[in-house]
N, C-alpha and C positions, 0 to 999 in steps of 0.2 A: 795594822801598823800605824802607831802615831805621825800625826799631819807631818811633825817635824824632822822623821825620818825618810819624808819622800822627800827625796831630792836631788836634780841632776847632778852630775860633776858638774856644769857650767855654775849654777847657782849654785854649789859647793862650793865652785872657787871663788865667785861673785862673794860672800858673804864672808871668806876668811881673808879676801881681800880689804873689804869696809874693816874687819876687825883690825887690823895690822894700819890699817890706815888712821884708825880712830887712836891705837897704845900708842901711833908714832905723834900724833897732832896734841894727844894728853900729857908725852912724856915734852913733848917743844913747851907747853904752857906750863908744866910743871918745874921745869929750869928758869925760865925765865924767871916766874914767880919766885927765884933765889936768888936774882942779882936787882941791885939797887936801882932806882928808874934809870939814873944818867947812865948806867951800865946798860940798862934794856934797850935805853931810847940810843946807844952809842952801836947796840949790833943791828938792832932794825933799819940804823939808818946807812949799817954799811952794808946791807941783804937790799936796800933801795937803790944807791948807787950801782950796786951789782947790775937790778933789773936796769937800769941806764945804761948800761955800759953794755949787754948785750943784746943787739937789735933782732926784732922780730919775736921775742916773748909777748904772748898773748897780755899780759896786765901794761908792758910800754906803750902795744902797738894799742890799746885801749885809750890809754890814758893820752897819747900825744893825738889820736885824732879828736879825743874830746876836746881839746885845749882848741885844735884845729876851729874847730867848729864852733866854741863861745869865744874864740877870743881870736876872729881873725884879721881886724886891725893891727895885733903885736907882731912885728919882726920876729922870723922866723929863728932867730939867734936866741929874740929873748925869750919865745915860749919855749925853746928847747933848754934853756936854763929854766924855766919854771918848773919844767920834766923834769930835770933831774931832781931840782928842792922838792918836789912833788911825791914822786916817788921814794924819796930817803923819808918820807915823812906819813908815808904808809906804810913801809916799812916797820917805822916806828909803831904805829897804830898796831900790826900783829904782835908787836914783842912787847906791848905795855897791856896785852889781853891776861896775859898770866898775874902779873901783881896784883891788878884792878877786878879779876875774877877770885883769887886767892888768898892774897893780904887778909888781915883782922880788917874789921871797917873801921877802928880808930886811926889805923896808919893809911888806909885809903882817905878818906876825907880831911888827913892834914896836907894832901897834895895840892888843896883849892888854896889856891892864893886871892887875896884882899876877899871884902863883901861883893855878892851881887849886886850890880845894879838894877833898880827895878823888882827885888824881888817880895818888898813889900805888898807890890799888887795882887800877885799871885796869892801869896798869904791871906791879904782881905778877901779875894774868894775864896779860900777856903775856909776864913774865919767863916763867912756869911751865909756856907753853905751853899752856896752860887754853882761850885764846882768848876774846871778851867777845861782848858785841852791846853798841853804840852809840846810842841811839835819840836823835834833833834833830830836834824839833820844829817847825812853824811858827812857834815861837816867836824873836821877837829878830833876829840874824842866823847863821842855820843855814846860810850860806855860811861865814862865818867859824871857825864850829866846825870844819867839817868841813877846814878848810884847817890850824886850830892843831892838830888831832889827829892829819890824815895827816903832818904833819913830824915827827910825835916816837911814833908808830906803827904800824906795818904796819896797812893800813887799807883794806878794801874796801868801795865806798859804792856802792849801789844806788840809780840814779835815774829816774824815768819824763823818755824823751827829748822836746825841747822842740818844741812844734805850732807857733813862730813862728822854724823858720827858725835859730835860734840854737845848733844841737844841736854842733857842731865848737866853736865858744866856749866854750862850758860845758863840756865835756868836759874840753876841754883845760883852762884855767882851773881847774877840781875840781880835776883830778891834777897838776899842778906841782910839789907839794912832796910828792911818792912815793903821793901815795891811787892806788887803781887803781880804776875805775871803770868800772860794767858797769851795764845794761838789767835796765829789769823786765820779762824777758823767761825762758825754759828757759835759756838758757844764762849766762844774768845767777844767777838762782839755783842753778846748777851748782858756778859761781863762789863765792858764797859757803860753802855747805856745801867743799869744798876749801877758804875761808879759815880755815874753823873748823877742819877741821882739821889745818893745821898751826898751829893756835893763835894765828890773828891777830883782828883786830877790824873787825869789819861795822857799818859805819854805816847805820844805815836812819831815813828818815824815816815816822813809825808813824801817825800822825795825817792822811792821804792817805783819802778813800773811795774804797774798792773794788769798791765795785756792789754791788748784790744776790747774787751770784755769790760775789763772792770775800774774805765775811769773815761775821763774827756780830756779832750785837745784841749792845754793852755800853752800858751809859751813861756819857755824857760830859757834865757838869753837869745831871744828872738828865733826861736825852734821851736815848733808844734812837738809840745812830751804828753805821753799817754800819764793823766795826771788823778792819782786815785781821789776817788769824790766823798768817802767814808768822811775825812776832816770838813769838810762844808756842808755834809747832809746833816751832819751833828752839831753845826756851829750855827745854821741856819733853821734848823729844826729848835733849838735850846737857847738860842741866845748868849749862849756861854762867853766869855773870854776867852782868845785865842793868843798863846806864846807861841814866841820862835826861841828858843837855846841854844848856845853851842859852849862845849868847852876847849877853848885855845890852850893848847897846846905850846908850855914857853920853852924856851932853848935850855937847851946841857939840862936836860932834864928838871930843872928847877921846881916843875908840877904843872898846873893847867889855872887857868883862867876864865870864870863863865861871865859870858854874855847875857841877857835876857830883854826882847822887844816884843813890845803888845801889839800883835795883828788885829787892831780892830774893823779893816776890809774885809778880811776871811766872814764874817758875822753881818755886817755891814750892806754885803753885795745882794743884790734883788732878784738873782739870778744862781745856779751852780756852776757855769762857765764862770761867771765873775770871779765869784767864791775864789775858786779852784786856780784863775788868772791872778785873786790878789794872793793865795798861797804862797804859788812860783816863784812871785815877784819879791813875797817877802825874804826867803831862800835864796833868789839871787843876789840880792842885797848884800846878803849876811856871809855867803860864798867871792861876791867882788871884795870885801870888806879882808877876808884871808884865803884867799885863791890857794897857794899853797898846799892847805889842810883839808881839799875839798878832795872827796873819794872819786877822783877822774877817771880810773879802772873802772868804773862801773857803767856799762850798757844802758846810759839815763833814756837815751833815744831809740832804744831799738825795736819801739813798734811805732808802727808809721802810722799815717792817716791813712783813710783808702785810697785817693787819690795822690798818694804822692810820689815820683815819678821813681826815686830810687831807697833801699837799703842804706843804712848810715856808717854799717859795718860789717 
């Protein structure tokens, strides 16, 4: 009997469940991709207000203890108003995935407003064969970046593949407009060290927990985060230039905004703690700078030190 006919009823239902899950998340991005941004950014951000308004969903009670925990000088009034803007604006962030994966890429890259600043630099490493590293944070829309930078750079973007199903959409979608994209996997990092060098540019998202396993303690808003070492082993290894990106994200949908700052501590540090401590630091900057637009749902903390006395969540 072929392999794919052995199969429990549990795993029978297990599998036609992921299917049904994955038509339902394909047909959500394939609507959205029909309505105009301010349209998309106007239900995301009323599917955000929703998660504000009812308490005890796992992405609120995520997002308000993170806020908890970097910003616990602010009154407790106003981080719960940063909640709410916070959350309408991740919202947003699910419902501009359909345009930004689907759109022509001439109507995706007329959403960038003004020039880059700073983005001269990057170019002259590329002109010079130097090669960069890219780093886009959960900040903003880090779809966006990676889309305005692979049109106008040899660009390889490293991404952990998606647990719901959506892994052929995103792929595809990333690389449309020339990014190549590979696995955080051996042969994903294979990949890059070859992008580097023939002198092109790795986009990595740096702000990911890595486990216990696969990074060092730096602080990130004065919080020991388990901080992946991959950007500093390759920045201290090659001497590369190291970006930080983000694309801000402007109101009533108007399009997005990029950012771009040269981490030259990441390269700089004599050390991989250091490295990895100026990383953080460059991240947090760029995160105080639009609190907001910062992915607060997400478990930055959730692996601890050995010694540390409790769980964060």
């Amino acid at each position: 009997m072929p392999c794919w006919l052995r199969t429990t009823p549990g795993s029978l239902n297990n599998r036609i469940m992921k299917l049904k899950r994955r038509a339902l998340l394909t047909g959500l991005l394939r609507a959205t991709a029909k309505l105009p941004l301010p349209l998309a950014h106007a239900v995301g951000a009323g599917f955000g207000w929703l998660l504000w308004r009812i308490p005890g969903n796992p992405v609120r009670t995520i997002a308000e203890r993170n806020l908890a925990l970097c910003f616990p000088e602010v009154p407790c009034h106003e981080r719960d108003a940063l909640l709410c803007w916070n959350l309408q604006e991740t919202g947003k962030l699910l419902c501009e995935l359909g345009p930004l994966w689907l759109w022509s890429g001439e109507r995706v890259l007329k959403l960038v407003r003004d020039s880059v600043a700073g983005e001269a630099m990057l170019a002259e490493a590329v002109r010079q064969k130097t090669g960069a590293i890219l780093l886009t944070p959960h900040l903003g829309s880090w779809e966006m970046a990676g889309l305005y930078y692979s049109s106008r750079h040899p660009l390889t973007i490293l991404y952990r593949p998606s647990r719901l199903g959506l892994d052929a959409m995103s792929r595809q979608g990333r690389g449309r407009l020339g990014g190549k994209v590979v696995a955080t996997d051996p042969s994903g990092v294979r990949a890059l060290l070859a992008a580097l060098r023939d002198g092109e540019v790795l986009g990595i998202l740096p702000d990911q927990d890595p486990g216990p396993e696969g990074g060092v303690f730096a602080p990130f808003f004065g919080i020991p985060a388990s901080t992946m070492t991959l950007v500093s082993r390759l920045a201290l290894k090659t001497k590369v230039p190291v970006f930080l990106t983000w694309a801000e994200r402007l109101p009533r949908g108007q399009g997005f905004r990029l950012h771009l700052r040269a981490l030259p501590e990441v390269t700089a540090a004599r050390s991989l703690e250091q490295s990895a401590a100026a990383l953080n630091g460059g991240v947090e900057a760029a995160v105080r700078s639009l609190p907001a637009q910062y992915l607060w749902a997400y478990k930055r903390f959730k692996t601890r030190p050995p010694n540390a006395p409790e769980l964060l969540y």
